[in-house]
Backbone as JSON Lines, residues from 0, in Angstrom:
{"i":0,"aa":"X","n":[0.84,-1.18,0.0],"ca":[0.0,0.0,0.0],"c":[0.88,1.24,0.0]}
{"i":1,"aa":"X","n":[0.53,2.27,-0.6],"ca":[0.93,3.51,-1.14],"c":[0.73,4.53,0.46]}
{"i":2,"aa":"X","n":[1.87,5.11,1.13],"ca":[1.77,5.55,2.15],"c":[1.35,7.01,1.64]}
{"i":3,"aa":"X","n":[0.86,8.31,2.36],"ca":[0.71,9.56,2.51],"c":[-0.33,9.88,0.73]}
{"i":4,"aa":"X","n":[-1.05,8.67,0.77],"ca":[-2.64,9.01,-0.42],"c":[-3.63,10.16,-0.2]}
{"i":5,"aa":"X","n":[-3.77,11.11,-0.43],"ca":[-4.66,11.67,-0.29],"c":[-5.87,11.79,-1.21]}
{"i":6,"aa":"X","n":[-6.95,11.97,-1.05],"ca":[-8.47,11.76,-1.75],"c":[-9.28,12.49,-1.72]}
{"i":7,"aa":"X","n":[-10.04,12.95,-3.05],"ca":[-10.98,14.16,-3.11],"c":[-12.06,13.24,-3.59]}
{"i":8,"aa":"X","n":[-12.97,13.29,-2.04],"ca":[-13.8,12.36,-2.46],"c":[-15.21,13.46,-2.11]}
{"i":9,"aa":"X","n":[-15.27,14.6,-2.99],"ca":[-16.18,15.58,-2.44],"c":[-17.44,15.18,-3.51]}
{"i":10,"aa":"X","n":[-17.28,13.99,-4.57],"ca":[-18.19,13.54,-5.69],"c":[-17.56,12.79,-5.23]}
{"i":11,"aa":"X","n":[-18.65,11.44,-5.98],"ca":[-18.64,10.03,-6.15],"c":[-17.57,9.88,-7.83]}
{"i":12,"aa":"X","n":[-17.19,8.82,-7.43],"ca":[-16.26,7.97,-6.77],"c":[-15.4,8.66,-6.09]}
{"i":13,"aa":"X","n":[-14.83,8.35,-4.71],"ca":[-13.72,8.85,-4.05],"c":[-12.49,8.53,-5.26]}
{"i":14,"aa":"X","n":[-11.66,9.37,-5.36],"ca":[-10.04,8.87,-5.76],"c":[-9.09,9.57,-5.2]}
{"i":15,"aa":"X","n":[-8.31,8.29,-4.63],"ca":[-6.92,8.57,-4.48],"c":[-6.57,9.26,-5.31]}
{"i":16,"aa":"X","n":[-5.05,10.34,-4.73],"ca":[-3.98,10.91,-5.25],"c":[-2.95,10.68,-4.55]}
{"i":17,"aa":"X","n":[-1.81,10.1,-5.46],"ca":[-1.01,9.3,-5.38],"c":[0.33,10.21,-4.81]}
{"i":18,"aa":"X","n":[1.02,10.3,-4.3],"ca":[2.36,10.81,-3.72],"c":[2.89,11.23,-5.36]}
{"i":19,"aa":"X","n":[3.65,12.24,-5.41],"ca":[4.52,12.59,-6.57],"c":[5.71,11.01,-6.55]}
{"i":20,"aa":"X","n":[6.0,10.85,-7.5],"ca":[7.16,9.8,-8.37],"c":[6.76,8.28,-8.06]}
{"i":21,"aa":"X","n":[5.16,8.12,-7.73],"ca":[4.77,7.04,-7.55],"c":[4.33,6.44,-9.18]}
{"i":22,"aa":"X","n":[5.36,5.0,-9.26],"ca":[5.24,4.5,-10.43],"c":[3.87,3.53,-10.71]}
{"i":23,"aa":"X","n":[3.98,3.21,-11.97],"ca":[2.6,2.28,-12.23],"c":[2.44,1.29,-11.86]}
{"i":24,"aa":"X","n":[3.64,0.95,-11.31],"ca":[3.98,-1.11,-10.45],"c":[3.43,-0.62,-9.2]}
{"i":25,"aa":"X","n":[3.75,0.35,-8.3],"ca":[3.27,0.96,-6.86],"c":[1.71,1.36,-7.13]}
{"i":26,"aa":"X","n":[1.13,1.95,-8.11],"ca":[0.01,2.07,-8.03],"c":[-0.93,0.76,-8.35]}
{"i":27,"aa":"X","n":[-0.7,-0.35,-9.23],"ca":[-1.2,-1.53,-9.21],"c":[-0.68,-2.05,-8.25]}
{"i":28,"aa":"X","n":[0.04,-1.99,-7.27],"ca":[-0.46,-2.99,-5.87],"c":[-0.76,-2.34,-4.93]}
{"i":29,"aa":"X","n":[-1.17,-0.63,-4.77],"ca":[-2.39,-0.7,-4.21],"c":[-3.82,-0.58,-4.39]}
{"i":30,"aa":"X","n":[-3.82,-0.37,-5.53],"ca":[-5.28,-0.34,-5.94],"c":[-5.34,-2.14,-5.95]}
{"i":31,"aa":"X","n":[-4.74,-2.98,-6.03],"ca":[-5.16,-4.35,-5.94],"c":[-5.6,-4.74,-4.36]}
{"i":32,"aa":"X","n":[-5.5,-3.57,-3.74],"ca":[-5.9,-3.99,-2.19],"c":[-6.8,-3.03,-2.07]}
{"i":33,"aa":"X","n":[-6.66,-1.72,-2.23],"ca":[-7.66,-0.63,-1.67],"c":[-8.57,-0.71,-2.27]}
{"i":34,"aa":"X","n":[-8.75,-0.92,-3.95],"ca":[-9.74,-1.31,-4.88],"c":[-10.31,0.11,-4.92]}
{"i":35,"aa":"X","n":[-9.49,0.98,-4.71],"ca":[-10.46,2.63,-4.83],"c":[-9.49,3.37,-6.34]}
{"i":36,"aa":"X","n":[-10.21,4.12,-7.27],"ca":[-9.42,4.44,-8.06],"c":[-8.12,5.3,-7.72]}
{"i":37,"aa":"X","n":[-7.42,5.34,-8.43],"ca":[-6.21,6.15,-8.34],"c":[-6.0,7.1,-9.37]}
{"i":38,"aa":"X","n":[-5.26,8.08,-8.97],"ca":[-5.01,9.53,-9.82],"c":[-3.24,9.31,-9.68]}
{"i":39,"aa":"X","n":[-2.73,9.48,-10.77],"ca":[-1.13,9.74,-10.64],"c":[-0.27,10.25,-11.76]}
{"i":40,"aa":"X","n":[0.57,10.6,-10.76],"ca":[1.28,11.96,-11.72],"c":[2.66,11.41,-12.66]}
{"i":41,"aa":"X","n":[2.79,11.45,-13.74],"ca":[4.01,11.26,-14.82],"c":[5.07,11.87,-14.1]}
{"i":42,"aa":"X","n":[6.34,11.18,-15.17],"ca":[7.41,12.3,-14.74],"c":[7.07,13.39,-15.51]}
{"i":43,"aa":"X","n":[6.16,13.58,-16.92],"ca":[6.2,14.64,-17.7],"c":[4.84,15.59,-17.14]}
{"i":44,"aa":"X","n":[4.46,15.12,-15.92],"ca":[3.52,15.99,-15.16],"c":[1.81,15.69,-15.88]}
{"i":45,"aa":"X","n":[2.22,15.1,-16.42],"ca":[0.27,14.01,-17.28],"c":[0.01,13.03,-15.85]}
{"i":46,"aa":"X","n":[-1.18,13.64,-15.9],"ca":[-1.79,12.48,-14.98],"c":[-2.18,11.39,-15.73]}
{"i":47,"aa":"X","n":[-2.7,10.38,-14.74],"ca":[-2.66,8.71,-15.26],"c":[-3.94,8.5,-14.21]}
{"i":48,"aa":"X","n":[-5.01,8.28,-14.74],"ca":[-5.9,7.52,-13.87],"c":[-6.16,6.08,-14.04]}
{"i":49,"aa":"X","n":[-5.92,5.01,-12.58],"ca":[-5.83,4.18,-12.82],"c":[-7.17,3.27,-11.57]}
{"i":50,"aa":"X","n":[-7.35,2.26,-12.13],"ca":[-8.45,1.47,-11.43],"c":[-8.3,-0.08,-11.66]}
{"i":51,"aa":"X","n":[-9.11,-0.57,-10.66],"ca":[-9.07,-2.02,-10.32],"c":[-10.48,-2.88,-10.83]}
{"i":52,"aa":"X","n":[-10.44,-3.34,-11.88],"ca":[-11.45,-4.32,-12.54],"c":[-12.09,-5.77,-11.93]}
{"i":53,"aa":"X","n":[-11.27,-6.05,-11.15],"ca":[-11.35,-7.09,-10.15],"c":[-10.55,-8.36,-10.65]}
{"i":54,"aa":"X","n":[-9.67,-8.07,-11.98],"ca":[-9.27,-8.92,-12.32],"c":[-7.84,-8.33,-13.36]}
{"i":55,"aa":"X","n":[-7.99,-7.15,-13.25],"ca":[-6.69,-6.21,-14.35],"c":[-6.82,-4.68,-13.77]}
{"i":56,"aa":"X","n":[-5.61,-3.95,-13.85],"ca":[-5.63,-2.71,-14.08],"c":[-5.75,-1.87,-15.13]}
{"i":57,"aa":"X","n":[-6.44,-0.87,-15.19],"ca":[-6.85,-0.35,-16.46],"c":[-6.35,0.98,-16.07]}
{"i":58,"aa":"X","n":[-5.76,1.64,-17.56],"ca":[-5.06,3.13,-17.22],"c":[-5.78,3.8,-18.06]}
{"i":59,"aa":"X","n":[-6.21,5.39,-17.66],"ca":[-6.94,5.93,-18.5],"c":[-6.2,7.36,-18.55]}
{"i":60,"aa":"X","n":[-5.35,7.32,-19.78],"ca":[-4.63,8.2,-19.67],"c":[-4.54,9.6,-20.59]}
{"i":61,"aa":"X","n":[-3.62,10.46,-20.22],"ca":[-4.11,11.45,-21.3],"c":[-4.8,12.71,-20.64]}
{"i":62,"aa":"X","n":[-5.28,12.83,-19.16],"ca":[-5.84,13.41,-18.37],"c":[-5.63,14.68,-17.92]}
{"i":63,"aa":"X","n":[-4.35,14.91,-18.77],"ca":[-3.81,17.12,-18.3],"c":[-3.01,16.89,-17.41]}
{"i":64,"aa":"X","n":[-2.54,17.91,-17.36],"ca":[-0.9,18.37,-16.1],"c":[-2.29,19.11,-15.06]}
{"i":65,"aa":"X","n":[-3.43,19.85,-15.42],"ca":[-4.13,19.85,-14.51],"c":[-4.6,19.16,-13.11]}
{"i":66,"aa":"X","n":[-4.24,19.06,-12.18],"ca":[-5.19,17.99,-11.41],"c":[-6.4,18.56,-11.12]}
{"i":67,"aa":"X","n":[-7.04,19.25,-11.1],"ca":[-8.73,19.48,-10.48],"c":[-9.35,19.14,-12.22]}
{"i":68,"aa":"X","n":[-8.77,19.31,-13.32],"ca":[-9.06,19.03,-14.34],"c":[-9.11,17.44,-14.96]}
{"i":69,"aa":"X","n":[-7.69,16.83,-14.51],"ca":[-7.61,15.41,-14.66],"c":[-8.64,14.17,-13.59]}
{"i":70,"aa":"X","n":[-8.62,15.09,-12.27],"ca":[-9.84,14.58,-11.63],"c":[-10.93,14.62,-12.03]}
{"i":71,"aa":"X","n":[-11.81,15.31,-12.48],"ca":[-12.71,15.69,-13.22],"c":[-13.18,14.43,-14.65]}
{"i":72,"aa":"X","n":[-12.29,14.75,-15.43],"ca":[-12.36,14.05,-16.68],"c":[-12.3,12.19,-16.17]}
{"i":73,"aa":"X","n":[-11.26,11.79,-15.17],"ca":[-11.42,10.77,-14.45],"c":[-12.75,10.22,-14.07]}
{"i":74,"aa":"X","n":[-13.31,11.09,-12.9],"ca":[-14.57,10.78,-12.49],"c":[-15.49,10.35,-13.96]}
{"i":75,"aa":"X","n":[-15.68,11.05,-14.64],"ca":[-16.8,11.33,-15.67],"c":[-16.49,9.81,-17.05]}
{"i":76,"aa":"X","n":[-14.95,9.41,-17.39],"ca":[-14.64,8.6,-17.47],"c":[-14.85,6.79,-16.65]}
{"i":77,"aa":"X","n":[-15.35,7.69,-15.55],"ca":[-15.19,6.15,-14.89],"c":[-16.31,5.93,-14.67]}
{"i":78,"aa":"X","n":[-17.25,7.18,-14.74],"ca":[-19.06,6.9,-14.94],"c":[-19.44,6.18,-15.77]}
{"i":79,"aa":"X","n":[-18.76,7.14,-17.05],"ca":[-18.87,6.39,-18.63],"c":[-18.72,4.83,-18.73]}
{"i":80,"aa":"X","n":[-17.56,4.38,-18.04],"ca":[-17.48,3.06,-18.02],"c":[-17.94,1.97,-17.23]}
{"i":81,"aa":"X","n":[-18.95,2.96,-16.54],"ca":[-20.19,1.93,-14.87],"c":[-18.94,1.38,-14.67]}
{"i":82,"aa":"X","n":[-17.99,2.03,-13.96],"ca":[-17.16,1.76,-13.46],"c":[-17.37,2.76,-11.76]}
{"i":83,"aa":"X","n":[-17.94,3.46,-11.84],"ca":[-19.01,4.68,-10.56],"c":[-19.91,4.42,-9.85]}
């Protein structure tokens, strides 16, 4: 598990935000336990939203150097996919 996560869970789905230089191997093993989506940051400052299928991780990427923006598009993405 990913220590010091913080979460803007002020809309449905709650998501994690991931510590800065947390890689995609660290974020698939904790979303394989917390099972809550995840928000995380590139080295090139692109967020990466990532989630737990119950059986794979899925990255939905492409999300802006924004975060209140990449959160956003996340949530609405993960509606889209009754994944919410």
């Amino acid at each position: 598990m990913l220590d010091d996560v913080s979460y803007d869970d002020g809309e449905s789905p709650a998501i994690g935000i991931a510590p800065p230089g947390t890689t995609r191997q660290q974020a698939a093993d904790h979303i394989k336990i917390a099972h809550s989506p995840l928000l995380i940051a590139g080295p090139d400052g692109e967020y990466t939203g990532v989630y737990w299928t119950g059986t794979r991780m899925v990255l939905i990427e492409g999300l802006g150097s924004d975060q209140d923006e990449a959160l956003a598009d996340f949530r609405a993405s993960l509606r889209e996919l009754g994944e919410a």
